[in-house]
N, C-alpha and C positions, 0 to 999 in steps of 0.2 A: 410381714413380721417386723417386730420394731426392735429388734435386737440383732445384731451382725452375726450373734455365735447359736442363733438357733438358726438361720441360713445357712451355716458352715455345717450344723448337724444335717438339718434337712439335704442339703448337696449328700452324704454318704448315704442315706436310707431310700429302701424301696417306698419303705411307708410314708407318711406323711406326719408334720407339725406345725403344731397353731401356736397362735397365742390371740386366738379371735375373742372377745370379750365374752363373748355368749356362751363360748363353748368353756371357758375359764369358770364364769361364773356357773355353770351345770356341772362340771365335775370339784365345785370348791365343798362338795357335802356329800355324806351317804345316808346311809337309814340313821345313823348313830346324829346325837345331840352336837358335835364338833364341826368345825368349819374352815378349814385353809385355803385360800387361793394359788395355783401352783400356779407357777411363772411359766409354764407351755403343756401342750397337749401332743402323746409322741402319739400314731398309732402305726406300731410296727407292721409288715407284711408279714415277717418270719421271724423265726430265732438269728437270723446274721445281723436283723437289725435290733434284737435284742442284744447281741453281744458289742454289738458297736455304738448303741447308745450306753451302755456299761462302760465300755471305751473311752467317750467322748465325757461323761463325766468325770471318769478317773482321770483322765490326762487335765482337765481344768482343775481341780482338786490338788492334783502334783504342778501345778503353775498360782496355789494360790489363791482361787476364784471356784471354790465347792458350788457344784449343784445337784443337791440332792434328787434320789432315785426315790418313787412313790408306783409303786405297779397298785396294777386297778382292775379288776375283776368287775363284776354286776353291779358292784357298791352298793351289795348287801348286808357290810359290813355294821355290825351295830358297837362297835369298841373307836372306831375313827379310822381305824385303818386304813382304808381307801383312798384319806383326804390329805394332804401336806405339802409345804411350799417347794418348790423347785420344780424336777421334771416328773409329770406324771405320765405312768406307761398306761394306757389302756388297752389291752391285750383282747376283749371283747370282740372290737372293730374287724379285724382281720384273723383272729388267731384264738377264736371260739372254741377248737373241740378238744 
């Protein structure tokens, strides 16, 4: 990972984070005509790592340094929804039903 503060996220989560190019560039789109590249890929195990990646963004937000929250479903999404720069959650991976 090429940034210090997704290492510090990853150190608190079951799950796991990227910022591998390939997988950035696969979730920078859904079915919809829109396009973002989000600056990492979370995929939670559970809701504790949902709440703690909620955490870890609000606490850099309250120091100054936002990074945006993008949860991600199928990326069936035909409005953009799915797609946006900072962190995206793909909740698919691990936390499908």
């Amino acid at each position: 990972m090429k940034h210090a503060y997704l290492k510090e996220l990853q150190s608190r989560l079951l799950g796991s984070v990227t910022d591998d190019p390939n997988a950035l560039e696969h979730f920078s789109t859904d079915q919809s005509i829109f396009q973002a590249t989000p600056s990492a890929i979370v995929y939670p195990q559970n809701t504790a790592d949902v709440r703690k990646t909620v955490q870890f963004s609000a606490e850099r937000a309250a120091s100054g340094r936002p990074l945006p929250l993008v949860p991600r479903g199928r990326g069936s999404d035909q409005g953009g929804g799915a797609v946006g720069e900072g962190l995206q959650i793909v909740f698919p991976a691990h936390m499908g039903k």
